[in-house]
Structures are given as structure tokens and as C-alpha cells.
C-alpha positions in Angstrom: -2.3 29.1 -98.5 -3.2 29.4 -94.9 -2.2 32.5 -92.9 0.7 31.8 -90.6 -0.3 32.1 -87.1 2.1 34.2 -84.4 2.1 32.2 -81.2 1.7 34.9 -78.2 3.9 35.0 -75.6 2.9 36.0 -72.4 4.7 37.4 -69.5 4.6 34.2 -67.6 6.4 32.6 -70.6 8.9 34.9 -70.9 9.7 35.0 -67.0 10.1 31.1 -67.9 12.7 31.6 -70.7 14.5 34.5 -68.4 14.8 32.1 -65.7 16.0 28.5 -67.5 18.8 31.5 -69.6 19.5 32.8 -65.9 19.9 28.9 -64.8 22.2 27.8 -67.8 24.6 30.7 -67.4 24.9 31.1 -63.4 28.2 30.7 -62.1 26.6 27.7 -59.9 26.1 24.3 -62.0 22.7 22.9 -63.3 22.7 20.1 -61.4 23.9 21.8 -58.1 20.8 24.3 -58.4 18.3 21.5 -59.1 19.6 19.8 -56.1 19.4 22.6 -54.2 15.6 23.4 -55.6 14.6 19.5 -54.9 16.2 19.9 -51.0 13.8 22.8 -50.4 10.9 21.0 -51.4 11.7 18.3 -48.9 12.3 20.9 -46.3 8.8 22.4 -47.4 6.9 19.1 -47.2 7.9 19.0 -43.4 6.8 22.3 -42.4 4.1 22.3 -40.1 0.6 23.7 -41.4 0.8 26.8 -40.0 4.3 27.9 -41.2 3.6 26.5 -44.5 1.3 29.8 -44.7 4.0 31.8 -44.7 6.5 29.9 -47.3 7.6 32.1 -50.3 6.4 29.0 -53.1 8.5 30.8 -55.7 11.4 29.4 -53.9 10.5 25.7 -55.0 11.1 26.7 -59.0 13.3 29.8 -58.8 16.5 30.1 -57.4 16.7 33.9 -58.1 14.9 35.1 -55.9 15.3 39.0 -56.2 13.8 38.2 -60.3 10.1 37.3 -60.5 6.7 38.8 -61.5 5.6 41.2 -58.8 2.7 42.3 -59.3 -0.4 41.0 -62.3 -1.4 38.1 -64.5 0.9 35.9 -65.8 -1.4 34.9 -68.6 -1.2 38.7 -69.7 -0.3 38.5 -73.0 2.7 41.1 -74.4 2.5 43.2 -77.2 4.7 46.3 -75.7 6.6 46.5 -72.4 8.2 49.2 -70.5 12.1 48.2 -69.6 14.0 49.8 -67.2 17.0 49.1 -64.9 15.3 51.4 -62.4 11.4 51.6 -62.1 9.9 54.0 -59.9 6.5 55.5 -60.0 7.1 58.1 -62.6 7.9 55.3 -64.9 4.7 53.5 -64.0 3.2 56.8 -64.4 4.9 57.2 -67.9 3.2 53.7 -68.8 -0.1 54.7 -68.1 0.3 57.8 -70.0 1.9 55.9 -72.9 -0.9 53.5 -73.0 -3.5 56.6 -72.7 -2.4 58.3 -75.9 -2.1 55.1 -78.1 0.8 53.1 -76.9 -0.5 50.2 -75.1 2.1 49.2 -72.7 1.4 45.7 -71.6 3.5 45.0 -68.6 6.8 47.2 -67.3 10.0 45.3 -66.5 12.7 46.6 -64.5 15.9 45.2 -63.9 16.5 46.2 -60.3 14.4 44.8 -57.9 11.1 45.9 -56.1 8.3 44.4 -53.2 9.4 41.1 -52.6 12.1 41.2 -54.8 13.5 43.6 -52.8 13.5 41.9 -49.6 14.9 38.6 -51.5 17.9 40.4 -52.4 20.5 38.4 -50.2 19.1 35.3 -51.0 21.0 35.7 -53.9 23.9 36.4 -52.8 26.0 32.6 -52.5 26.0 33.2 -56.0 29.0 35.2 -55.0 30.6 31.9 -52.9 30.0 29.9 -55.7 32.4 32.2 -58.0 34.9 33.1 -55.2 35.2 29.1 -55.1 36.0 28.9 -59.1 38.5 31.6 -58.9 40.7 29.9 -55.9 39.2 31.7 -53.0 38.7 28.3 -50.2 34.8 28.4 -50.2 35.1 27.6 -46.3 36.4 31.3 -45.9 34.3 33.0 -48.7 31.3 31.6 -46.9 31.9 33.1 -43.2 32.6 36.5 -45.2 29.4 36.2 -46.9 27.2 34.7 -43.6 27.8 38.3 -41.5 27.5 40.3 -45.0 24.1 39.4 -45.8 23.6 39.4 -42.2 24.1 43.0 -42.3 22.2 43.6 -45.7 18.9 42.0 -44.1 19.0 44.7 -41.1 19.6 47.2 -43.9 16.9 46.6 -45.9 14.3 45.5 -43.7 13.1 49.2 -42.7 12.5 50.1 -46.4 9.1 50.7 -48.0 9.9 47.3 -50.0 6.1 47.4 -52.0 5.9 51.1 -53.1 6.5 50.4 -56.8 4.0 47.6 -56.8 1.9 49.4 -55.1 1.2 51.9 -58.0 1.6 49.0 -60.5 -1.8 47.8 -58.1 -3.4 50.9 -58.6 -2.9 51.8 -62.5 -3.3 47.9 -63.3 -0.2 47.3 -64.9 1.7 44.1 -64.7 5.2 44.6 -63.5 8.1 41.6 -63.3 11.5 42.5 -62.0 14.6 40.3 -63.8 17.6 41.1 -61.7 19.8 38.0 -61.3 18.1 36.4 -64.4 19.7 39.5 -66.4 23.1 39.9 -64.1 23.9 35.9 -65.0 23.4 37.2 -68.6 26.2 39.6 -68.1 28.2 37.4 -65.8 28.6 34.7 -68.6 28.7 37.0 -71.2 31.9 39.2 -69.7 33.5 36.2 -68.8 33.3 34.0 -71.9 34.1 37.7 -74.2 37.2 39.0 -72.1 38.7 35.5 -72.1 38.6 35.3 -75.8 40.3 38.8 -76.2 43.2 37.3 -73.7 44.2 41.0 -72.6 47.7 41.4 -71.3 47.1 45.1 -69.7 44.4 46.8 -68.2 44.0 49.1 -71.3 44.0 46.1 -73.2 40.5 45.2 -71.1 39.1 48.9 -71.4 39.5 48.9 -75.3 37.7 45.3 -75.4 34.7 46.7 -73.5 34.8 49.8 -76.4 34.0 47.0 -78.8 30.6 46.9 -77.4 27.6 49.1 -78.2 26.4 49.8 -74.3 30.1 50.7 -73.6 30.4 52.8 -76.5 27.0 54.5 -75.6 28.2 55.0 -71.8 31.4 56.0 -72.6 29.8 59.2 -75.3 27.3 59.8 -72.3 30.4 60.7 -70.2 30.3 57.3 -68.3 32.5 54.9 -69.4 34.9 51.6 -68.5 37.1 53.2 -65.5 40.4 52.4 -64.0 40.0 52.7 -60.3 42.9 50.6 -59.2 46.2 50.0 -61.1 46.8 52.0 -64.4 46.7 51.7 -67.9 50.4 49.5 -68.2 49.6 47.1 -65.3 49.4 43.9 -66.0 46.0 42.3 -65.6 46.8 38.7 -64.8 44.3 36.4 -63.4 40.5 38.3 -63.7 37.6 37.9 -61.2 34.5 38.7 -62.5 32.5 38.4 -59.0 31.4 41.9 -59.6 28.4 40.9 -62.2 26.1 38.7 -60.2 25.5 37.8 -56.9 22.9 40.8 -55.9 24.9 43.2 -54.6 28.1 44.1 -53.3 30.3 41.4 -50.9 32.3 41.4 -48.3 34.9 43.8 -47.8 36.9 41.4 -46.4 37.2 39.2 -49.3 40.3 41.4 -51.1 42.9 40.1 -48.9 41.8 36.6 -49.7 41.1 37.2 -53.5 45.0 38.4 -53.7 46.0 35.7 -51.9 44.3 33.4 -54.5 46.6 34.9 -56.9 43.6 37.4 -58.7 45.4 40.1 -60.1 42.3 42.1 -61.5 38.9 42.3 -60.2 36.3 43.6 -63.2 33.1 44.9 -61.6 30.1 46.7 -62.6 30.9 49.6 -59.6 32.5 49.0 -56.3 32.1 50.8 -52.9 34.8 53.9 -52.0 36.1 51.2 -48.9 35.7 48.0 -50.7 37.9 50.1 -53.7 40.5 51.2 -51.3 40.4 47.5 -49.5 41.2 46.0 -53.1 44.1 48.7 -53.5 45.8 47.5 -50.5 45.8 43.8 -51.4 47.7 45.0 -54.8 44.6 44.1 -56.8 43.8 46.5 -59.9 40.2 47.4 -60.2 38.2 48.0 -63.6 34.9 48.8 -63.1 32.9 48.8 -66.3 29.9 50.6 -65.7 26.5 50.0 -63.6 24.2 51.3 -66.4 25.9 49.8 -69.1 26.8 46.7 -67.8 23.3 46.0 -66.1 21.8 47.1 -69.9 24.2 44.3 -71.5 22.4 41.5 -69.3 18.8 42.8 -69.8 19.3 42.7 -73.7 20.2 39.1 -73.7 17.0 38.7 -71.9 15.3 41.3 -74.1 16.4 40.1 -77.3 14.3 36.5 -76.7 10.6 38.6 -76.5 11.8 40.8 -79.7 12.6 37.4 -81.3 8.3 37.2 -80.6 8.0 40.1 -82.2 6.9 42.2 -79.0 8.0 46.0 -79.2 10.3 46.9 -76.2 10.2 50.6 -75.3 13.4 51.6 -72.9 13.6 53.6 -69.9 15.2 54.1 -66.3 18.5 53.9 -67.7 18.6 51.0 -70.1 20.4 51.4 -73.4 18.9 48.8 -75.8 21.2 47.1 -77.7 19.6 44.0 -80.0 21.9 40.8 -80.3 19.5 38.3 -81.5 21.0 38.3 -85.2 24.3 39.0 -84.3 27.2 36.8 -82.6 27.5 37.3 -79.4 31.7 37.5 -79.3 
């Protein structure tokens, strides 16, 4: 009998698989974000020669902007990688020292983004229109809120040293991918589809469903678990929002009044600002916030589980607790 060949997966493949998951579980339909793609590449093909120079191509496949391969070869294939929701150089450092003493460590993937990732950020971010619009919020308002936020963001972020990261990745040779909103649409679907089903009546009711999960529990023994920060225990969750698991970053702060207004009665969040949290208050809305470790960690092993199913080893770092669902329903 023949020897069964393993097919190889290489890290272009697998930034293929985290993108099409990414696509099929964003809060914004298929066919809206193919349209949206196809629009671009119109609006590409008129570009004059000179400002074609300058076009980010990725933007004609990916709508994620803030999740691609930022530095290396995209034929590299992947045997072991280095998984983080936060890379910095020591962890790129770590992977050169790993692969030094006999633990090859093909490419390093973080979670938040780096280099141009980094600077795509609020690119991202009408993810967060798109779900204010499902929830009741009117998506003429929502996107006016959004417009000056990211307005802000992009004078934020542009002094930062966007490339430092990458730049060691350069210099030690060592591929490195960043899969933010291709793991925080993981999370997005998953905490929407898994609360629903457990049809909680009061906020403790939510906190013990997140205890049914292994990142929670982790978080929760490591001193950082599911919090309350609006509303108590007995209140009454009502209608949920779960805007706080994709869209890039945080919104507007001026979105509360309107979410309320919508009828939301409980906004669930990976972590919340101190002003955005006493905003929320206010409006009457209670506030869960689940975790930003723990929550980001739940979205990267969706992502994660596919290259183990290749049988590629997956060494964790920077934060991320790995959790493997690939044999095991997801809720």
C-alpha cells in the first residue's frame, strides 16, 4: 500500500482560509463585501498611472485590512508557528531563539496588528455601522459617529513607529502575518450565535455562560475574568449588542445615547474605555465586558484550529490561551 501523502499548507494558504472564515462570519453580508471589493477595482482601473503606484493592492481581495501577511514568503511552508495576540520584538526574538535550539519556528502570527496593518486599522472600522444597523441603530446616524471617529484615530496613529515589529521580523528572516479582524469576526459570530442559544434573562445569567468556556475559565483563575461594569448581577439583560467584538477598535462615544434609544439594553464587549463606560451608564445601558485576552484568544483558536487540522504545531505566546475546538462543537 502506498504511503499517504500530507499536503503542506503554507502560510499564504492559511491567510486564504482565515480570510474566506473572516468573510463568512462578518457582521456585513457576502454579497455586500464582494460588491464592495468589485467597486474598488473599478475605482482602481481609473486611477491615473502615477497614483496607481501608491494603491494598497491587498485592498482588491481583502476587506480586512488591519489582517494580512506583513512581512516574508507566502509560499513558506508551516511546520511550527509562534501565536500571539501581542508580538513585539522579544517575541520575535523568542522565535529565533526557539528555532536556534531545535524548535523551528516557521512564521509568527499575532493577532493585533503591526506595519501596515497598523496603519489600516480604521479601515475596518464600518464593520461597526454595519452591526449598529442590525441592532436598530438608523445607519444614517451610526455613520456620521463613526466618519469623525476614525477621523480622529488616523491623526492618532499616524505618528507611530507603524513597522518596528516587521522590521525585526526583516532582520531575523522570519515570516510574520497579523490576523486581527479575520480572528475578531471569529469571536463576533461565535458570541453572538452561543449567548443567543443560552437566552439569558440576567446579567449573571450571561457571566455564568461565558464560565462554560475554556478561555473564560482560564482568565477568570488568572484573576481576569467576565466583569460587570454597568448594571449588576439581577438586572435584566434584554436586548444584547455585541458591537464590542469586531470593528477594530473602539467607536464612538456618542453612540450610547442612540444604542438606548434603539431599545439595547446590554452592550457585551471585549473592554470599553473609562468615558465610553460611564457614557453607556448614563444612557441606562448595562455593560459586560468579557475580557480582551480571552475573548481576542477565543477568535484566534477558531482560526488556529484550521492549521492544527494540517497537522502544524502551534506554540502560544503574547497572551494567547490556546484552546482547540476542531473536534468539539462549537455551542
Amino acid at each position: 500500500m502506498p504511503a499517504k501523502i500530507q499536503t503542506m499548507i503554507t502560510l499564504q494558504k492559511i491567510y486564504e482560509i482565515s480570510r474566506d472564515l473572516a468573510i463568512m462570519r462578518s457582521p456585513r453580508p457576502k454579497k455586500d463585501i464582494t460588491e464592495q471589493l468589485q467597486k474598488l477595482k473599478k475605482e482602481y482601473e481609473k486611477l491615473e498611472e502615477n497614483k496607481k503606484e501608491y494603491f494598497d493592492m491587498e485592498s482588491l481581495t481583502n476587506p480586512f485590512l488591519d489582517s494580512r501577511i506583513a512581512f516574508g514568503d507566502p509560499k513558506t511552508v508551516l511546520k511550527r508557528v509562534l501565536v500571539g495576540i501581542d508580538i513585539d520584538t522579544g517575541e520575535m526574538l523568542l522565535a529565533n531563539e526557539l528555532s536556534k535550539n531545535g524548535k523551528k519556528i516557521d512564521a509568527v502570527i499575532a493577532h493585533h496588528p503591526e506595519g501596515r496593518c497598523l496603519i489600516s486599522l480604521t479601515q475596518v472600522m464600518d464593520l461597526q455601522e454595519d452591526i449598529a444597523a442590525i441592532e436598530g441603530v438608523p445607519i444614517n446616524i451610526v455613520e456620521k459617529l463613526m466618519k469623525k471617529r476614525v477621523g480622529d484615530l488616523n491623526r492618532a496613529l499616524h505618528p507611530t513607529n507603524h513597522y518596528k515589529v516587521v522590521n525585526v521580523a526583516e532582520l531575523l528572516n522570519i515570516p510574520l502575518a497579523c490576523f486581527h479582524t479575520f480572528a475578531d469576526n471569529q469571536c463576533y459570530w461565535f458570541m453572538k450565535n452561543y449567548i443567543a442559544k443560552k437566552k439569558p434573562k440576567y446579567l449573571s445569567d450571561v457571566i455564568d455562560s461565558l464560565l462554560e468556556l475554556p478561555e473564560f475559565q482560564r482568565a477568570k483563575k488568572m484573576g481576569n475574568g467576565p466583569v460587570i461594569f454597568a448594571g449588576d448581577e439581577k438586572s435584566r439583560v434584554g436586548k444584547i449588542s455585541y458591537s464590542g467584538f469586531t470593528g477594530g477598535t473602539s467607536g464612538s462615544k456618542d453612540i450610547y445615547e442612540k444604542m438606548s434609544a434603539a431599545g439595547i439594553g446590554t452592550i457585551l464587549a471585549m473592554h470599553i474605555p473609562e468615558d465610553h463606560r460611564k457614557l453607556a451608564e448614563k444612557h441606562h445601558l448595562n455593560v459586560i465586558i468579557t475580557g480582551h485576552m480571552a475573548s481576542d484568544s477565543l477568535g484566534v483558536n477558531l482560526l488556529m484550529d484550521e492549521l492544527e487540522k494540517q497537522k502544524v504545531e502551534i506554540l502560544s505566546c503574547g497572551g494567547f490561551l490556546r484552546v482547540n475546538r476542531a473536534k468539539k462543537r462549537l455551542f
